[in-house]
C-alpha positions in Angstrom: 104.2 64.9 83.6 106.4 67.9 84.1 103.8 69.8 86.4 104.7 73.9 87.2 103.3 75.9 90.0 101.0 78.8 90.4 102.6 82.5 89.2 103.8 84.5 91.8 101.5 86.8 90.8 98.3 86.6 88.5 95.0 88.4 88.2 91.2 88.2 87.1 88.9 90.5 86.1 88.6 92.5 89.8 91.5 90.7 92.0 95.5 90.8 92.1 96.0 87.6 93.3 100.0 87.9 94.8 102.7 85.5 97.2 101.9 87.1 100.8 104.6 89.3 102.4 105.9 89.7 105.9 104.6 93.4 105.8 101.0 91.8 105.3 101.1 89.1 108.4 98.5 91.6 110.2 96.4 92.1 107.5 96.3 88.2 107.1 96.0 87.6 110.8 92.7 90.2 111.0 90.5 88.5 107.9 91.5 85.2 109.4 90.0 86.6 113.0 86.8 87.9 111.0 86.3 84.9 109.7 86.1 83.2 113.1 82.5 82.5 113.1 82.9 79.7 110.8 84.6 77.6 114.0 81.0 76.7 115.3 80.4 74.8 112.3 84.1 72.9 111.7 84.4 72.0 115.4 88.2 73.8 114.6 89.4 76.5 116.6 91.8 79.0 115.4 94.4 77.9 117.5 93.6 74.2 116.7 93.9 75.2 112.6 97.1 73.1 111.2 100.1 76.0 111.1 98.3 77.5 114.0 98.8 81.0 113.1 99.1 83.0 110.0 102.9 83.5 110.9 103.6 80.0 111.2 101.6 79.5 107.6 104.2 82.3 105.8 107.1 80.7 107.0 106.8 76.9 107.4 103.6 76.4 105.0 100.8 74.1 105.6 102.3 71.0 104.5 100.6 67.4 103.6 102.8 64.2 104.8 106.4 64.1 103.3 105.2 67.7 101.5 107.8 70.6 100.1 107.2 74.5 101.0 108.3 74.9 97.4 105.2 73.7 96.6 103.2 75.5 99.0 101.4 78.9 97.9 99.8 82.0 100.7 98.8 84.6 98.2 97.0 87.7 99.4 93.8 89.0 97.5 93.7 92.5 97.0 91.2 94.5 94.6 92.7 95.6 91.5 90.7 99.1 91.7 91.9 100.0 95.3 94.3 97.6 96.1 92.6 96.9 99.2 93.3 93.1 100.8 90.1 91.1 101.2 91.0 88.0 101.3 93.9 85.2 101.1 94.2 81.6 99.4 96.5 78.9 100.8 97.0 75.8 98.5 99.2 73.2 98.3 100.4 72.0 94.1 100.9 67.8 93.7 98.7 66.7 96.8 97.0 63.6 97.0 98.4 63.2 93.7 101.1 65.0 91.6 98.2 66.1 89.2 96.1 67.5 91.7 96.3 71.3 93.3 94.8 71.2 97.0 93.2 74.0 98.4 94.2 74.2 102.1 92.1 77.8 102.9 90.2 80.3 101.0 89.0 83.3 103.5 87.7 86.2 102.3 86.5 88.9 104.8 83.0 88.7 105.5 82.5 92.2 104.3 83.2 91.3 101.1 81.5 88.0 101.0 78.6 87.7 98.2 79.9 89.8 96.2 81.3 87.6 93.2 84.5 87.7 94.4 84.9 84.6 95.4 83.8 82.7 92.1 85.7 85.4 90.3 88.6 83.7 92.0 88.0 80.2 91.7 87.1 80.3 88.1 90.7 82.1 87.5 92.3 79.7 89.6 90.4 77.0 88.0 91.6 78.2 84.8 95.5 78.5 85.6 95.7 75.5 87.2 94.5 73.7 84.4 96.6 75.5 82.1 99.6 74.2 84.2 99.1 70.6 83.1 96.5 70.0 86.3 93.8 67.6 86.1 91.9 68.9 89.3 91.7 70.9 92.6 90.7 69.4 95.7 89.8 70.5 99.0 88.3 69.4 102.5 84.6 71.6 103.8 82.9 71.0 106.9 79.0 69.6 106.4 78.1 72.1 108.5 79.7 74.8 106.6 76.2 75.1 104.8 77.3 78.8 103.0 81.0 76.8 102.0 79.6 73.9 100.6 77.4 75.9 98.5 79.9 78.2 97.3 82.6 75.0 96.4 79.7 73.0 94.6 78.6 75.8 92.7 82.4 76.6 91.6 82.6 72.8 90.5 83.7 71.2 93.2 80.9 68.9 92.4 82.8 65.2 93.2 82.6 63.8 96.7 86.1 61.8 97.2 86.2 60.9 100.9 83.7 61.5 103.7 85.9 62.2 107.5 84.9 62.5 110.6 82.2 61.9 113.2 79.3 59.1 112.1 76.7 60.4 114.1 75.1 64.2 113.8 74.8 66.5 116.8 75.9 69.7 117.9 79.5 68.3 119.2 79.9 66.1 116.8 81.3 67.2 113.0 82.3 65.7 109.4 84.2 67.0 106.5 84.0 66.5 102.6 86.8 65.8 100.4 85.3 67.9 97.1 87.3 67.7 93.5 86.5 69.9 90.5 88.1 67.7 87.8 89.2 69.4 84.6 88.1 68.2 81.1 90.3 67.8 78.5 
């Protein structure tokens, strides 16, 4: 299956979704500090997250084992009205699988949380990827993540593929889903 990557650039109905730039790294680095709150309920801190930094994601990618930064994606969200960055999507195309699309990080800033953006997004991407020859997205949430795991199953993510982590509940302790949204044919 000759599989081809998300555009460079593509849009929906309210967002320009578009490859990050250098000149953006601050922008980037401030939506991923708003969004800090969500540590208490991944038991990840920032500076535990895989790349470690927003820098270290635009130039090395955040890769799965024996993965490409060809086939790595940071695109900045921006309103199509304003232009205004509110969020960014990381995601990785051909990971477990070749016909699969990870998605390593969605953020969005809180201020513009609950506002349809985010399923305005997922549904586009949802829609490209499948148009690229994809059979499905996957991604990891935390349990805890109660607002996350809402917002995934509601965009389709409906499929429980792996359960990680901790076997016990408590506050210290934590556990992940692996979700897919699988595309019909």
């Amino acid at each position: 299956m000759n599989l081809n990557i998300i555009p460079n650039q593509w849009e929906t109905q309210h967002l320009v979704v578009e490859d990050s730039i250098l000149a953006e790294l601050h922008e980037l680095d401030q939506i991923l500090a708003a969004c800090a709150y969500i540590e208490e309920w991944s038991g990840w801190k920032a500076e535990d997250r895989p790349g470690k930094s927003i820098l270290s994601v635009f130039t090395e990618g955040e890769l799965p084992p024996n993965g490409s930064k060809e086939f790595f994606r940071l695109q900045s969200l921006r309103l199509s009205d304003t232009g205004q960055m509110i969020g960014f999507l990381e995601m990785y195309h051909g990971f477990p699988t070749a016909n699969i699309v990870w998605i390593v990080y969605l953020a969005i800033h809180p201020d513009f949380q609950g506002k349809g953006y985010g399923q305005e997004l997922v549904g586009g991407l949802s829609d490209k990827v499948k148009s690229l020859g994809f059979t499905g997205m996957r991604l990891l949430v935390d349990v805890k993540n109660w607002p996350a795991l809402r917002f995934w199953v509601q965009g389709g993510f409906d499929k429980i593929i792996q359960i990680q982590g901790d076997k016990i509940m408590s506050e210290k302790t934590f556990t992940h889903l692996i979700l897919e949204k699988t595309f019909v044919s």
